[in-house]
C-alpha positions as CSV (number, residue, x, y, z in Angstrom):
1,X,11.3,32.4,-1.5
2,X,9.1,32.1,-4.8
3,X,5.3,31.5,-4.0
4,X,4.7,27.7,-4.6
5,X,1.5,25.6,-5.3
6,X,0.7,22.0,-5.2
7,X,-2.1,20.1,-5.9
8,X,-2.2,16.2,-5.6
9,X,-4.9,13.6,-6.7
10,X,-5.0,10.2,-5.5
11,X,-7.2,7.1,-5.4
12,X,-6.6,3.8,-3.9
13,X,-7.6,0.3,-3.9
14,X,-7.2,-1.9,-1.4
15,X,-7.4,-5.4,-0.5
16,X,-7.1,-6.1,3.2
17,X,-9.2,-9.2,3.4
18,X,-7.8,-11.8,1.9
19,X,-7.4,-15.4,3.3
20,X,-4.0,-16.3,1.5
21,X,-3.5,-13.0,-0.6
22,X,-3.4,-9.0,0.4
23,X,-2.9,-6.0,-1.3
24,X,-3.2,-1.9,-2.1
25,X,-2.8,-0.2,-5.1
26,X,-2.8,3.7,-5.1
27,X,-2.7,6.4,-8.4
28,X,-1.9,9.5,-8.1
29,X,-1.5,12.6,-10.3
30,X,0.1,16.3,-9.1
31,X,0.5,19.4,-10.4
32,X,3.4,21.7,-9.0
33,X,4.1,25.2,-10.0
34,X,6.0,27.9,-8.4
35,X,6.6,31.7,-9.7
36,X,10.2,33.7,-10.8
37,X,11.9,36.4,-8.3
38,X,13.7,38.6,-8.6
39,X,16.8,36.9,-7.1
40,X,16.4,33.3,-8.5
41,X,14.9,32.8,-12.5
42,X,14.0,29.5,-11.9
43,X,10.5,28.6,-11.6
44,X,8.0,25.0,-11.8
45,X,5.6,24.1,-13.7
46,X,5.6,20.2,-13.5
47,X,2.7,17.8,-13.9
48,X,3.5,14.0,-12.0
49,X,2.0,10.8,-12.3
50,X,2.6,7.9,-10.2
51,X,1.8,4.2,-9.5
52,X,2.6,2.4,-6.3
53,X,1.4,-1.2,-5.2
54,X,1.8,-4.2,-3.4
55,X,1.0,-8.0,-2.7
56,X,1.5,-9.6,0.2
57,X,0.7,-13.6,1.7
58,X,-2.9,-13.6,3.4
59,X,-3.3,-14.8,7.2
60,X,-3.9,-18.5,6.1
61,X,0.1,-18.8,5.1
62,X,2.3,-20.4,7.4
63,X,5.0,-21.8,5.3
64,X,5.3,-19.3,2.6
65,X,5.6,-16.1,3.5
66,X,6.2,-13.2,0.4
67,X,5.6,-9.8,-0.3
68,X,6.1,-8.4,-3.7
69,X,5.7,-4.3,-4.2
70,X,6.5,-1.8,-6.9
71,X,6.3,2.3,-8.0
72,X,6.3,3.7,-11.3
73,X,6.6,7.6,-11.6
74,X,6.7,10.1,-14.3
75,X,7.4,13.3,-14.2
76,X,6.7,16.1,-17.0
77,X,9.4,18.6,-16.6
78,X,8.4,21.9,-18.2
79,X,11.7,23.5,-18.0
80,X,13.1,24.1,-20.9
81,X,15.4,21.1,-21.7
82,X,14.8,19.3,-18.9
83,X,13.2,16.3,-20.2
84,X,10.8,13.9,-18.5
85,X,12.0,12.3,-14.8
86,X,10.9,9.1,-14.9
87,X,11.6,6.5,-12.2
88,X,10.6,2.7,-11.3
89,X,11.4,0.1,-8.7
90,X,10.5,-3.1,-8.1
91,X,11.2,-5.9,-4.9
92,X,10.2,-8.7,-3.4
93,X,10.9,-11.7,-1.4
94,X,9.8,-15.4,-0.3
95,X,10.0,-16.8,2.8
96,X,10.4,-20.5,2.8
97,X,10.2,-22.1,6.2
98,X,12.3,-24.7,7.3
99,X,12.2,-25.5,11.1
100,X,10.3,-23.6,13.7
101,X,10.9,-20.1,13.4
102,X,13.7,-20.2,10.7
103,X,13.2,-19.5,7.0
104,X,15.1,-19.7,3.6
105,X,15.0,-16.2,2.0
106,X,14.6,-15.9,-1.7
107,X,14.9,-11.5,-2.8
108,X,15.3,-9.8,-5.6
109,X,15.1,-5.9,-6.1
110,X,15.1,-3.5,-9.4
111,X,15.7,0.3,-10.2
112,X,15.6,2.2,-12.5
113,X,16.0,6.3,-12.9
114,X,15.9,8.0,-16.2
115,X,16.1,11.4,-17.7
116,X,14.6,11.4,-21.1
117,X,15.2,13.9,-24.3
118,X,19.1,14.6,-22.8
119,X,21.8,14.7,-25.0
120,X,24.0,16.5,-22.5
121,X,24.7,14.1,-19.6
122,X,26.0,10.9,-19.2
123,X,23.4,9.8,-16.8
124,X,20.8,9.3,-18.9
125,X,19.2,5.7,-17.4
126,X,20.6,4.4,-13.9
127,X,19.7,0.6,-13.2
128,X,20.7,-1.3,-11.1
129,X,19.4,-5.0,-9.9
130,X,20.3,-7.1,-7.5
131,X,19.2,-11.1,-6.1
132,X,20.1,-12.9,-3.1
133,X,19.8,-15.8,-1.0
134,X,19.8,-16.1,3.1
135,X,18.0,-16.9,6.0
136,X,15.2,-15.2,8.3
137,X,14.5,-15.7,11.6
138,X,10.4,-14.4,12.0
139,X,8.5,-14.5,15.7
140,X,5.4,-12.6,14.1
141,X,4.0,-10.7,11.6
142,X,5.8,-7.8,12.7
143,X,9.1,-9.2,14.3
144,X,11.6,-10.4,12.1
145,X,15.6,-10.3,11.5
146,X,16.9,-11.5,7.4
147,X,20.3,-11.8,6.6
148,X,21.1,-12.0,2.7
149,X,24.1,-12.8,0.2
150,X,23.1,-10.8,-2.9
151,X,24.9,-9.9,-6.5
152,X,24.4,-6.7,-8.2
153,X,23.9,-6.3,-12.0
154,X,24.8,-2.3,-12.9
155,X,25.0,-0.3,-15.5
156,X,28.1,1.3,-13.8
157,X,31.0,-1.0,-14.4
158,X,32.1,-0.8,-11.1
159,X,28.9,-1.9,-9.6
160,X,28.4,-4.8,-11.5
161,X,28.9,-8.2,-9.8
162,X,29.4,-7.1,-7.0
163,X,28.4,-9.2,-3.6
164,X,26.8,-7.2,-0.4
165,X,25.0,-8.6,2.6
166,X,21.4,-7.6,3.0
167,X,19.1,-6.8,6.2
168,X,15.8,-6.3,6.3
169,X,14.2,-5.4,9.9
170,X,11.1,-5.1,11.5
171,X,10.8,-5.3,15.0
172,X,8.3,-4.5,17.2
173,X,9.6,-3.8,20.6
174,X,6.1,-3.4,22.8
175,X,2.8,-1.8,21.6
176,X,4.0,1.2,22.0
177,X,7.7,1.1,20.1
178,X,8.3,-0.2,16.7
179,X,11.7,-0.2,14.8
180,X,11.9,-1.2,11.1
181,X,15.4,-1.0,9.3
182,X,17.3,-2.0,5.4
183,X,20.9,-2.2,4.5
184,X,22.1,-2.8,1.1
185,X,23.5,-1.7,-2.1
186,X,22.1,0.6,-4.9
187,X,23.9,2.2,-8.2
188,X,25.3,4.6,-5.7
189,X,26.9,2.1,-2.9
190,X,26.0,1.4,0.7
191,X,22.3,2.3,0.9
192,X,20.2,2.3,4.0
193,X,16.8,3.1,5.9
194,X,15.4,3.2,8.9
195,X,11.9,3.8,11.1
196,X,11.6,4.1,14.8
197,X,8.1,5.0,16.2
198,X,7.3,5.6,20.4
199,X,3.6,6.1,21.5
200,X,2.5,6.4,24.7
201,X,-1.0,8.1,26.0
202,X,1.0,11.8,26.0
203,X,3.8,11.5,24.3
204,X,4.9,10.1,20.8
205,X,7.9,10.4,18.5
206,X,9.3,9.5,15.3
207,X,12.3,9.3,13.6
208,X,12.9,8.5,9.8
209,X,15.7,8.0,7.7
210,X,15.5,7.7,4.0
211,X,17.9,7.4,0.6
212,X,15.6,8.5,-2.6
213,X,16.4,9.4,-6.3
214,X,14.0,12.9,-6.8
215,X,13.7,16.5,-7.4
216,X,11.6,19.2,-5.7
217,X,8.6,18.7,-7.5
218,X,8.5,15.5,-6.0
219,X,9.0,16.4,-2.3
220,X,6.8,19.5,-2.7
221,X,3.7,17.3,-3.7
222,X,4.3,14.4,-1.6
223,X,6.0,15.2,1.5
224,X,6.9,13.1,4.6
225,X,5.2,13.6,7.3
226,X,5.6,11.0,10.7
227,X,2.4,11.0,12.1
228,X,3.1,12.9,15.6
229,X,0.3,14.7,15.3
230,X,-2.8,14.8,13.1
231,X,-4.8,17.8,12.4
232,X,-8.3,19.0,10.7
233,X,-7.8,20.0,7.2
234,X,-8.8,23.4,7.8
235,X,-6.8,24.2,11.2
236,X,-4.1,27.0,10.8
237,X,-2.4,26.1,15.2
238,X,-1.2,23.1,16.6
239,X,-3.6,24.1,19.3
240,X,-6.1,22.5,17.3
241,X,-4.2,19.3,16.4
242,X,-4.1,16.2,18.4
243,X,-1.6,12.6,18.9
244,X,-3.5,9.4,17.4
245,X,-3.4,6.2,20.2
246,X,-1.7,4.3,17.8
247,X,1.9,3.4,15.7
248,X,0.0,3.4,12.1
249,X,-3.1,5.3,12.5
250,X,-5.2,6.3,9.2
251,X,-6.5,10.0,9.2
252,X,-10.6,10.0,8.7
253,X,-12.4,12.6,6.6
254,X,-11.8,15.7,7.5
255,X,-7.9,15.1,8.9
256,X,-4.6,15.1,8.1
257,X,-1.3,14.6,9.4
258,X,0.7,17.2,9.4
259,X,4.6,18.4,8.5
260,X,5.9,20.5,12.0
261,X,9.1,21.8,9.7
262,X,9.5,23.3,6.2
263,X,11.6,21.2,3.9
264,X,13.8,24.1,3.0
265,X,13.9,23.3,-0.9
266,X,16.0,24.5,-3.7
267,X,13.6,25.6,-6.7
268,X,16.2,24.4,-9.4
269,X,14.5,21.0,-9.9
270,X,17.5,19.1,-10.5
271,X,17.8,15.7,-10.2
272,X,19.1,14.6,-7.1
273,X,19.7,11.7,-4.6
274,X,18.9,12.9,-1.0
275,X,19.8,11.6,2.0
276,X,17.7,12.6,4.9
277,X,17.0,12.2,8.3
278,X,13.7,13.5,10.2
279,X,13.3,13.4,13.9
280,X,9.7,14.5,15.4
281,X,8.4,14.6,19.1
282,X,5.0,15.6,20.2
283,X,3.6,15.9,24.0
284,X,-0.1,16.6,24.3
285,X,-1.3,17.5,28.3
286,X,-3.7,19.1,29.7
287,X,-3.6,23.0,28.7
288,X,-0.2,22.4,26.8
289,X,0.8,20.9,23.6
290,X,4.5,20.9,22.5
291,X,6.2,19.8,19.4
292,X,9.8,19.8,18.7
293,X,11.1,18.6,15.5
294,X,15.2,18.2,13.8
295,X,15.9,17.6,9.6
296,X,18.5,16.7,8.4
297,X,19.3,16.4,4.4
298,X,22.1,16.2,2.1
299,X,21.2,16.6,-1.7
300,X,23.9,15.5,-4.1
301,X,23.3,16.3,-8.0
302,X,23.3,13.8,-10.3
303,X,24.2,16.0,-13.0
304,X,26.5,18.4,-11.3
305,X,29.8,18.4,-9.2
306,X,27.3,19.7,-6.3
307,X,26.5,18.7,-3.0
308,X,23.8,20.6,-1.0
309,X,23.6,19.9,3.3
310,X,20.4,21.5,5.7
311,X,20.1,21.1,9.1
312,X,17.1,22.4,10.6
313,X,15.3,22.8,13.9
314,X,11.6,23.6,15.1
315,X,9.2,24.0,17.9
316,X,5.7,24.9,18.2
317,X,4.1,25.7,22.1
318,X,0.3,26.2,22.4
319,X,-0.9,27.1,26.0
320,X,-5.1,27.2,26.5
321,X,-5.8,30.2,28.8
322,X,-9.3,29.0,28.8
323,X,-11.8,26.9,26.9
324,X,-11.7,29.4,24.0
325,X,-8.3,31.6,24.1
326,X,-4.7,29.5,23.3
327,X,-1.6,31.2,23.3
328,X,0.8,29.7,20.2
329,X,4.7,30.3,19.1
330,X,7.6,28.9,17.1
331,X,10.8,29.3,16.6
332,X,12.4,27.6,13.3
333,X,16.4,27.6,12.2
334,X,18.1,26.0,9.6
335,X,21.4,26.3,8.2
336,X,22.2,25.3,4.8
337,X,25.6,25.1,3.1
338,X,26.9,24.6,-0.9
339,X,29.9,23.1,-2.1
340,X,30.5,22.8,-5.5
341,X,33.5,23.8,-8.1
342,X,31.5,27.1,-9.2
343,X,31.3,30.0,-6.5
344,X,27.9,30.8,-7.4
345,X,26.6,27.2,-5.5
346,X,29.0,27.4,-2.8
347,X,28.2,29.3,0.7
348,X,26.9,29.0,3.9
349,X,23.1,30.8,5.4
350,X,21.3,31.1,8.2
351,X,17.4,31.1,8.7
352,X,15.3,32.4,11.9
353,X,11.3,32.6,11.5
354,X,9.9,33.1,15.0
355,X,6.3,34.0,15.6
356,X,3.8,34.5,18.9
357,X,0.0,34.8,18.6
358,X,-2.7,34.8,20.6
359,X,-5.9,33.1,19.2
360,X,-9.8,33.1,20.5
361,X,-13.0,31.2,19.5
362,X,-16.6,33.4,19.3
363,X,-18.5,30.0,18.9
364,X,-18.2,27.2,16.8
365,X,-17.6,28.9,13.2
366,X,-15.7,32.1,14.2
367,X,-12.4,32.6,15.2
368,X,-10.2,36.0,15.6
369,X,-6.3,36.0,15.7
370,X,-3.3,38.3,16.1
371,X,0.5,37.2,15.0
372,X,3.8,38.7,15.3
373,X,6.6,37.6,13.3
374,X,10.1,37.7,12.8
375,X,12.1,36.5,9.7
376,X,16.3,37.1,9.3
377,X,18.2,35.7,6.5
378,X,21.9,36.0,6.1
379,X,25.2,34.5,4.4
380,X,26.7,34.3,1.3
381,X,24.7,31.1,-0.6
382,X,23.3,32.5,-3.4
383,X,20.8,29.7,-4.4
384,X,17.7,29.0,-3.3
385,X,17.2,32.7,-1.7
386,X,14.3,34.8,-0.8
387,X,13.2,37.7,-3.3
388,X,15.3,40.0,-1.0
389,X,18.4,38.6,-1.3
390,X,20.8,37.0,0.8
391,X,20.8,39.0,3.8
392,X,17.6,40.7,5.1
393,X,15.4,41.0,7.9
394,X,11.4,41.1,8.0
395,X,9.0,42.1,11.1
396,X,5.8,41.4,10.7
397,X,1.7,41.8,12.6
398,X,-1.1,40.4,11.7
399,X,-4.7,40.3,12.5
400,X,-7.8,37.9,11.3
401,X,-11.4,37.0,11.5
402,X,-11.8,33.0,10.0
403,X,-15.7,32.6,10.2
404,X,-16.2,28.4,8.9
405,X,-19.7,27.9,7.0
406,X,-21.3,23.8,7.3
């Protein structure tokens, strides 16, 4: 696979204390760039900017409940004849209430995706709005059921004026589970999403589901990553890594959470809509901690008779053999298959990477390793391949010394 590098900027504002109104804005620049092999000529050097924010009703309302959020991003393509990606939504809805814990439901949602400087494509701008009507049926802040009635307005003649039903879920079982769900319509048809978070003091796990319009720069620079377990910036083993006590906790200086499983991208940078699911469970006990993990994505291209599917599974052991020494391993698959009306995007190929190391502290700032790998790569899908080809194997030690200066 071609060496990659991403670099991301972000600041946000936030306004969490408001009597009758909330909010957070965020801005956000990235710089992705990957190199050619010798298998694949394809190579990024993309620059992204991005806007996200939203508004929602303070503590203080109790008959008007809204929420109004939006995301503009743009991204500089410097393929040749690529043009800019640029993509925008909007939504937002009002809760009117009517009698006890019933409500009248006013939404409306916009989006827009569009490829600019093309001449070559039909699918220059995608938009596609949509307004409704229905009812909501709210306990809390965070358990709530709406149904909607909702017409679409599409560029795509056969998307326009249509009617769809409309759910928006949030429900929040205990303290410890939560479940948050959408169904609706976008300019592709039936669209949904999903999140269902467990906690408890040692074990947590996530699972995600998620329908977006984007490209690999995109996912390299802002990847999704479910919270199982969060980590210090600087730690290369789970061993170091820990599972925060709550459903939505915010990483402090010094921390972040963490991605258990490569996202197993294609360096094309195509425009796609990709489906994907992400499942992650952590366990944290004593002299153990386990993570297992399972992706699932299907990547259709907007601008090519080509449909892309991974399926993908991980875990990662760490055993302490004392106060200093852990023991660490993984073992990662994923299968990934092409279909498409030209051979050279249709195929089928396997992907192993298994390692074992064993890992000891001299103190607080140095730290000595030793890591045995093993790689092995084969079928016949010719895209998005390693520099060796389709089919090749690669064993691998390692040793290091990591001293950490204040």
């Amino acid at each position: 696979m071609a060496k990659t590098r991403s670099n991301r900027l972000s600041s946000t504002l936030t306004l969490d204390q408001g009597d009758w109104v909330r909010g957070q804005g965020t801005a956000s620049y990235s710089d992705t760039a990957s190199e050619r092999s010798l298998t694949n000529n394809n190579a990024l050097d993309n620059d992204s900017y991005q806007l996200t924010g939203n508004l929602i009703n303070g503590d203080e309302a109790k008959y008007f409940i809204w929420s109004v959020t939006g995301t503009y991003q743009n991204t500089e393509r410097g393929q040749a004849n690529s043009g800019d990606f640029e993509s925008r939504t909007a939504n937002g809805y009002i809760d009117t209430r009517i009698y006890g814990d019933w409500a009248i439901r006013i939404t409306a949602r916009h989006e827009a995706n569009q490829i600019s400087d093309r001449d070559d494509t039909n699918s220059l701008v995608r938009e596609f709005n949509s307004y409704g009507a229905g009812l909501t049926y709210r306990q809390a802040e965070n358990r709530y059921i709406s149904l909607t009635a909702n017409k679409s307005e599409s560029d795509l003649e056969e998307d326009d004026g249509e009617t769809f039903i409309g759910v928006d879920l949030q429900w929040a079982l205990s303290t410890r589970t939560r479940i948050a769900a959408t169904y609706g319509r976008r300019f592709y048809g039936e669209s949904a999403s999903a999140t269902i978070g467990y906690n408890s003091k040692y074990l947590r796990t996530s699972f995600s589901y998620s329908e977006d319009v984007t490209n690999t720069s995109r996912l390299l620079a802002d990847p999704e990553n479910l919270g199982v377990f969060v980590c210090p910036t600087s730690s290369t083993s789970i061993a170091d890594c820990f599972q925060p006590n709550s459903l939505s906790y915010t990483p402090s200086a010094g921390e972040q959470l963490v991605q258990l499983t490569s996202q197993n991208l294609e360096f094309d940078d195509n425009i796609i809509l990709r489906k994907s699911a992400n499942f992650q469970a952590g366990y944290d006990f004593s002299r153990i901690t386990l993570a297992f993990s399972w992706r699932y994505a299907e990547d259709d291209y907007l601008d090519e008779d080509r449909l892309r599917r991974t399926y993908s599974f991980g875990t990662n052991v760490a055993y302490k053999i004392g106060s200093y020494t852990n023991i660490t391993s993984s073992i990662n698959y994923a299968n990934i298959t092409g279909q498409s009306a030209e051979d050279v995007f249709r195929g089928e190929s396997d992907n192993w990477n298994a390692s074992i190391g064993l890992e000891r502290e001299f103190g607080r700032r140095l730290k000595a390793s030793i890591d045995a790998r093993y790689l092995k790569q084969e079928g016949d899908l010719n895209t998005g391949i390693s520099q060796f080809g389709n089919n090749y194997t690669d064993r691998r030690l390692s040793a290091s010394i990591t001293y950490t200066y204040d």
